[in-house]
C-alpha atoms as one frame of an Amber mdcrd trajectory, in Angstrom:
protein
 -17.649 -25.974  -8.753 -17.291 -22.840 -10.497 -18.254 -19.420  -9.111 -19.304
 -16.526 -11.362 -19.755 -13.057  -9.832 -22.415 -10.827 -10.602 -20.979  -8.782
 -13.022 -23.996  -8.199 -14.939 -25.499  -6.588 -12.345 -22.061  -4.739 -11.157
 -21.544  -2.965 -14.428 -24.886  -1.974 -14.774 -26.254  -0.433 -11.039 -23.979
   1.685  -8.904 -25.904   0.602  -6.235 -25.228  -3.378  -6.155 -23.707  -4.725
  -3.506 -19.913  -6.582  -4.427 -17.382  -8.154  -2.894 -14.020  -6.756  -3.049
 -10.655  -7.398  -1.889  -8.105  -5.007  -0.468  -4.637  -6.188  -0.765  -1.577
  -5.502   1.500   1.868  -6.369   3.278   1.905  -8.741   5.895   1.432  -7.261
   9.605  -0.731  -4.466   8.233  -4.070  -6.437   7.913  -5.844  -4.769  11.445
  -5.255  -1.475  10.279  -6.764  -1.769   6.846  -9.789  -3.463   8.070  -9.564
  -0.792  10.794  -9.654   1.590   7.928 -12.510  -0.454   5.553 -14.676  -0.216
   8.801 -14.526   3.520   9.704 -14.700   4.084   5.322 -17.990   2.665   5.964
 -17.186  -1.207   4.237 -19.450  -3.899   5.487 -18.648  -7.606   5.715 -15.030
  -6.520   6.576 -12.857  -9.588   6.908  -9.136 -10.186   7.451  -7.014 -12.831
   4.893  -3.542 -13.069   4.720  -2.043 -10.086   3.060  -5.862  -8.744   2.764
  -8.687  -8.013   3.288 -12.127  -8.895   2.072 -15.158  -6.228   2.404 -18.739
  -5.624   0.536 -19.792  -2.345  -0.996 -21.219  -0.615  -3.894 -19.399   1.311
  -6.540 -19.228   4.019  -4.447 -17.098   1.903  -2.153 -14.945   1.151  -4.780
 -14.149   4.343  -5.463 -13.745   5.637  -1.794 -11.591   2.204  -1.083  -9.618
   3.264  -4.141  -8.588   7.173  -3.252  -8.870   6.889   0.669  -7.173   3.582
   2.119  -3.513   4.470   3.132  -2.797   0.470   3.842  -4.182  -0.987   1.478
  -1.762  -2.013  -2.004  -4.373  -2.473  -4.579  -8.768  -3.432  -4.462  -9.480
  -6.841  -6.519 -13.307  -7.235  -8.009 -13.363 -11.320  -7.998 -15.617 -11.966
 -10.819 -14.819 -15.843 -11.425 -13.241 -18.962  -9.046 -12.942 -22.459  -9.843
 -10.574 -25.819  -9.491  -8.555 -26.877 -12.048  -6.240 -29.933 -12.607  -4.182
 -28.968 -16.216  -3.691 -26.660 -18.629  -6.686 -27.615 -20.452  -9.041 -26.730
 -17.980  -7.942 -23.558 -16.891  -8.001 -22.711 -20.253 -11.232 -23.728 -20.589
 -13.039 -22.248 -17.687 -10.946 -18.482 -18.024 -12.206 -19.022 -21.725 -16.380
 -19.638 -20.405 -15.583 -16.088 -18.792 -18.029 -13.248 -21.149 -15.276 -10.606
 -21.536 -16.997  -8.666 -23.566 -18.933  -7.451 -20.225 -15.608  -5.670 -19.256
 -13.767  -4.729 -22.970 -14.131  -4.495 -26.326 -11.921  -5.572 -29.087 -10.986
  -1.826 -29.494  -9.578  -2.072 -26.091  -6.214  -3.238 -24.342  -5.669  -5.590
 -21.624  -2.377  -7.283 -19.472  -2.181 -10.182 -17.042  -1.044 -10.343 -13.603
  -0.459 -14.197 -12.366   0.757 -15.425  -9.197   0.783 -19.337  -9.247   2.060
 -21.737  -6.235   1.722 -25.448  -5.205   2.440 -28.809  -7.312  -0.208 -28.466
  -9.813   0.313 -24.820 -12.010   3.725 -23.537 -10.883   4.975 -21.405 -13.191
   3.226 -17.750 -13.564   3.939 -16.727 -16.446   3.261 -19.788 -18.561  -0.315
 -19.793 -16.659  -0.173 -15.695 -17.893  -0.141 -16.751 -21.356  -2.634 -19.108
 -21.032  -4.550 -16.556 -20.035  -4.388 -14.355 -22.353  -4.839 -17.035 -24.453
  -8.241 -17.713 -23.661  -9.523 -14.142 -23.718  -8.140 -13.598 -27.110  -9.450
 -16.997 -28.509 -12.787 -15.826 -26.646 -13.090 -12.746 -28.970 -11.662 -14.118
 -32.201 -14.775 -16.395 -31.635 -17.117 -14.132 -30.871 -16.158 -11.157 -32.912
 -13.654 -12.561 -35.505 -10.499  -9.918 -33.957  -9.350  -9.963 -30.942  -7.666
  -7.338 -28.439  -4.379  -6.393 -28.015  -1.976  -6.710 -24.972  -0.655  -3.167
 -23.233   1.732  -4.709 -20.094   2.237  -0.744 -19.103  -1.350   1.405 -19.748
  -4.064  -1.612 -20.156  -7.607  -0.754 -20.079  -8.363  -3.334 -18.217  -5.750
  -5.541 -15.722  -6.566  -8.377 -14.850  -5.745 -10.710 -11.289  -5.166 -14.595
 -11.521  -4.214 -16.206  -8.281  -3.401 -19.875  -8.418  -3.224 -21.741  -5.414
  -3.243 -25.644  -5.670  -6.004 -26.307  -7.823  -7.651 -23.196  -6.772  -7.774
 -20.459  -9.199  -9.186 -16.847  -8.523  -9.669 -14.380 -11.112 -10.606 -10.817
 -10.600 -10.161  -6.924 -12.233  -7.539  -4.865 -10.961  -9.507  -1.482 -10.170
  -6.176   0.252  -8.521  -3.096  -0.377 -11.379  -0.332   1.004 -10.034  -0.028
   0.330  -6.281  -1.708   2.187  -3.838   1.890   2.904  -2.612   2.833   5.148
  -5.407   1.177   8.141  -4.336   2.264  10.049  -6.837   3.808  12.474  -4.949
   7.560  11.034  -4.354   9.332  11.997  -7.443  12.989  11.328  -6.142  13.754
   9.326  -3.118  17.435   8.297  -1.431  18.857   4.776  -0.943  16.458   2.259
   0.667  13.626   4.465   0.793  10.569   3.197   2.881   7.284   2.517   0.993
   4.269   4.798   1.611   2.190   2.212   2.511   3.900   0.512   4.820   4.929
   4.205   6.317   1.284   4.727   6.942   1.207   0.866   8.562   3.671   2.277
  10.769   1.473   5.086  11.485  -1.793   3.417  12.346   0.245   0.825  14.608
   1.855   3.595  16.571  -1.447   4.907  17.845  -0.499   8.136  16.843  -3.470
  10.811  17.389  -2.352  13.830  15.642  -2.054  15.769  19.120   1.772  14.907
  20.304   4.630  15.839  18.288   6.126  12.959  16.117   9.637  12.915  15.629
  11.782  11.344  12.378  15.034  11.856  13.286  16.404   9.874  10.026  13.774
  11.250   7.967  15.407  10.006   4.344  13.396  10.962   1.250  10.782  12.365
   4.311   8.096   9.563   3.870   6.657   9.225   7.129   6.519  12.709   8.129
   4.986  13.298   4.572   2.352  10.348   5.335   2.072  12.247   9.075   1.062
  15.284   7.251  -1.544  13.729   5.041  -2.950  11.657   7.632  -3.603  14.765
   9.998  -4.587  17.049   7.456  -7.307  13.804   6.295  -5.729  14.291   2.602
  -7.018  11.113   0.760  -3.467   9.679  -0.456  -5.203   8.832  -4.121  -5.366
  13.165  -4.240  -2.339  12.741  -6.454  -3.092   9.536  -9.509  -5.294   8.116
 -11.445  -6.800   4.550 -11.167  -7.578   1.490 -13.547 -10.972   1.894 -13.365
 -11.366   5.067 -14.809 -10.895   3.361 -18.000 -13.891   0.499 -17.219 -16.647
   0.366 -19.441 -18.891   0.954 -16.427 -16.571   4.047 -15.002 -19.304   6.561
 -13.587 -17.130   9.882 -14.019 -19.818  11.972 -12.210 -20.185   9.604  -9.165
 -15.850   9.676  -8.920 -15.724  13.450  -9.533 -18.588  13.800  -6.471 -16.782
  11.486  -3.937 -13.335  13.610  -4.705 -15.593  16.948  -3.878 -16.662  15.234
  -0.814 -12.911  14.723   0.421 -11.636  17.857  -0.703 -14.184  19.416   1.534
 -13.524  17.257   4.501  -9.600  18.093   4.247  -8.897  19.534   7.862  -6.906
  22.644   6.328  -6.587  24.248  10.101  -5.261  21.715  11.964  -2.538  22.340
  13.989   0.189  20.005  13.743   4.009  19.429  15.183   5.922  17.208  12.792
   9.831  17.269  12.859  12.027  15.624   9.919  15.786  15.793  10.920  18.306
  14.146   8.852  22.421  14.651   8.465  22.342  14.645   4.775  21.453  17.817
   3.331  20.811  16.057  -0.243  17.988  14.115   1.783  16.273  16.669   3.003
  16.393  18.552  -0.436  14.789  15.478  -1.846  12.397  15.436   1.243  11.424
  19.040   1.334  10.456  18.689  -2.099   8.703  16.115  -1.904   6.518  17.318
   0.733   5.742  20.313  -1.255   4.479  17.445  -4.129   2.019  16.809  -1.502
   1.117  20.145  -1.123   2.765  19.630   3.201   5.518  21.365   3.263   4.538
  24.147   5.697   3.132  20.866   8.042   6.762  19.530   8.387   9.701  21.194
   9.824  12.961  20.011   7.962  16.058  20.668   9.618  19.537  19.001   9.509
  20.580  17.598  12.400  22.435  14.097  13.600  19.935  12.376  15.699  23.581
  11.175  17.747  24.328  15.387  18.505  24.116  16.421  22.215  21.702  19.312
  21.566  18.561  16.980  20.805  16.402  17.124  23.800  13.041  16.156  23.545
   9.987  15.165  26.023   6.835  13.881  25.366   6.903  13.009  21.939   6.577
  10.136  19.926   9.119   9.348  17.557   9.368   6.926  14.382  12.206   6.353
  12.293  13.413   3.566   9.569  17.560   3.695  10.551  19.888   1.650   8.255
  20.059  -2.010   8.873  22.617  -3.864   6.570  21.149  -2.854   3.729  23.431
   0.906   4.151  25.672  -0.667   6.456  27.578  -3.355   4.957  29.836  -4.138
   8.266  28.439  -6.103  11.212  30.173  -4.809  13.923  29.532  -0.664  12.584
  25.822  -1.774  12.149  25.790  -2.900  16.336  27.507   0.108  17.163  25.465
   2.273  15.079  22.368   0.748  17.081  24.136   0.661  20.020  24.343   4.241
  19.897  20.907   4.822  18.874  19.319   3.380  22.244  22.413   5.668  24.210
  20.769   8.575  22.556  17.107   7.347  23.282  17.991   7.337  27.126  19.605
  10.496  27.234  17.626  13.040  24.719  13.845  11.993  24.295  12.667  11.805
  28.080   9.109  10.494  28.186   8.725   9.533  24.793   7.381   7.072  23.010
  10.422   5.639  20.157   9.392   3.446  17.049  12.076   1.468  15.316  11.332
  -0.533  12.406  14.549  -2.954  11.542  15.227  -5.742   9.227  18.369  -7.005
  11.108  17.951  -8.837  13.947  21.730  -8.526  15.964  21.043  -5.110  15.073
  17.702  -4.971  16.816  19.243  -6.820  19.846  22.092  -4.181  19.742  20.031
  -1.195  20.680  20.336  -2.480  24.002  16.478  -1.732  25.596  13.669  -3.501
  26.240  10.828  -3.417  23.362   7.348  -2.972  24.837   5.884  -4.414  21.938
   7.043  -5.592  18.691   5.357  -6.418  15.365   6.369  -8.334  12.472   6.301
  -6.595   8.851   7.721  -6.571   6.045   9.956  -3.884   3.500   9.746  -5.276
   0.475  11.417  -8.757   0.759  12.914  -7.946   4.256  11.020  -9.178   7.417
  11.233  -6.480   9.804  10.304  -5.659  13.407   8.775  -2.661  14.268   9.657
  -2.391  17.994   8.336   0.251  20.649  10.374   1.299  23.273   9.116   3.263
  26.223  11.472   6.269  27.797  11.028   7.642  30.815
């Protein structure tokens, strides 16, 4: 059966309630809905790699500029089962486009097809756009044009089976890109996932966090905004602004409202250490991107020196795992070496080790108090708390 959403109603009142989903990377689904929930999203509900939530346009927006966790917000506005080609064609075709662009405007396709009956995503793409151009040539005699980079509007098909989901892409270009990164150093970690790491660590703002491998100074950077309650969207723009229904006054509001709720004198203790001068270049400028640069302190220091002493802290840090360290036996010494230095410099602390190698994770030679499966791009990782005392 199919299933139309209401998107008469949703480009017409900024007040109708929609359902909306909030994508992510695996592991990292309790903290977004953690995050939906306090933004004020009802209906909150945890998928795989998502979540689902209700809200208004409003929530759109807010979801949009405010989630740290969350990769990009989906408007479902059409499901139904399909067996071939010619149906899906058919039923994206029955679709009334003309709700969400003109013939003036551009559009681009995003596809991701599995299971025995569609299985290849970019064939299923093209039949896509297939239908929504043959839907205007009928309709208007011309049809749009395709713009893979700067569409006006994106738009979401997930295949599953015979199951086939199609909604607008309100975020286009990941939620991860903050905008802020402009150079980064070999294997950088992604800005969402930083924040996952973040939320997971239970990290309240008060103790001082530690990154003793700080790289191109992402998680310190994500610290900073986090503490300071600087929506991570502060720095881009979003697909949406180019909908036909985009309410500019309502978006330029909710930005006042978070500029003013921006905790500008909070007091802070972040550290960023790293051996490479280059990196911290890259990372000290970076921070000042995101306007954090007096939140951090940057200094250059190997994490394996006798003079780091710390006590009470909490410390997170993404160390090479095979990806930077192409021999086996360096990369168990390397982590070897890391839990030595655990034991004997950060007394009473709390140490957070994410790791996509798992002889390297076994190498560090502690006990994890907890560990939690993630993933860096196409690497599963564990992110592993270890307790010093």
């Amino acid at each position: 059966m199919d299933n139309y959403a209401s998107t008469t109603t949703f480009m017409q009142n900024n007040k109708i309630t929609m359902n909306y989903i909030a994508t992510t990377f695996f592991g990292l689904e309790n903290v977004l809905a953690e995050e939906l929930t306090a933004l004020g999203a009802e209906n909150v509900e945890k998928l795989n790699r998502a979540v689902s939530f209700n809200g208004d346009k409003l929530m759109l927006y807010k979801a949009n500029y405010n989630l740290r966790t969350a990769l990009k917000i989906l408007v479902p506005i059409f499901s139904f089962n399909a067996t071939d080609n010619d149906i899906f064609y058919r039923r994206v075709k029955k679709i009334e486009w003309q709700k969400f662009i003109d013939v003036k405007n551009t559009f681009a396709i995003d596809c991701v097809a599995s299971g025995d009956v569609f299985t290849h995503s970019k064939y299923m793409a093209l039949k896509t756009k297939d239908a929504i151009c043959d839907y205007f040539r009928e309709k208007k005699g011309i049809r749009p044009n395709v713009d893979v980079e700067t569409p006006d509007l994106r738009v979401n098909v997930h295949i599953y089976g015979n199951k086939v989901d199609i909604s607008l892409d309100s975020t286009g270009v990941p939620m991860s890109r903050r905008g802020y990164r402009r150079s980064h150093t070999i294997a950088p970690i992604n800005e969402v996932l930083a924040a996952g790491l973040l939320k997971i660590s239970g990290w309240d703002t008060q103790k001082t966090l530690i990154d003793p491998m700080c790289g191109s100074g992402t998680i310190a950077i994500e610290a900073a905004l986090m503490a300071l309650n600087i929506a991570p969207g502060s720095f881009r723009n979003f697909a949406f602004e180019k909908w036909k229904d985009f309410d500019v006054e309502l978006f330029k509001k909710m930005k006042h409202d978070c500029y003013n709720a921006i905790n500008r004198g909070k007091k802070i203790n972040i550290l960023a250490f790293d051996i490479d001068p280059a990196a911290l270049d890259i990372a000290s400028n970076n921070a000042r991107n995101a306007g954090v640069e007096k939140m951090i302190e940057f200094d250059r220091k190997d994490f394996f020196a006798n003079d780091n002493n710390f006590r009470n802290c909490l410390l997170i840090t993404n160390p090479p795992y095979g990806e930077r360290l192409e021999d086996p036996e360096k990369i168990a010494d390397f982590y070897k070496r890391i839990g030595d230095r655990l034991k004997k410099s950060y007394t009473d602390c709390q140490a957070w080790i994410i790791c996509g190698n798992a002889k390297a994770a076994k190498s560090v030679g502690l006990r994890a108090s907890k560990k939690t499966t993630l993933y860096n791009g196409p690497i599963e990782c564990k992110f592993m708390r270890f307790d010093m005392y």
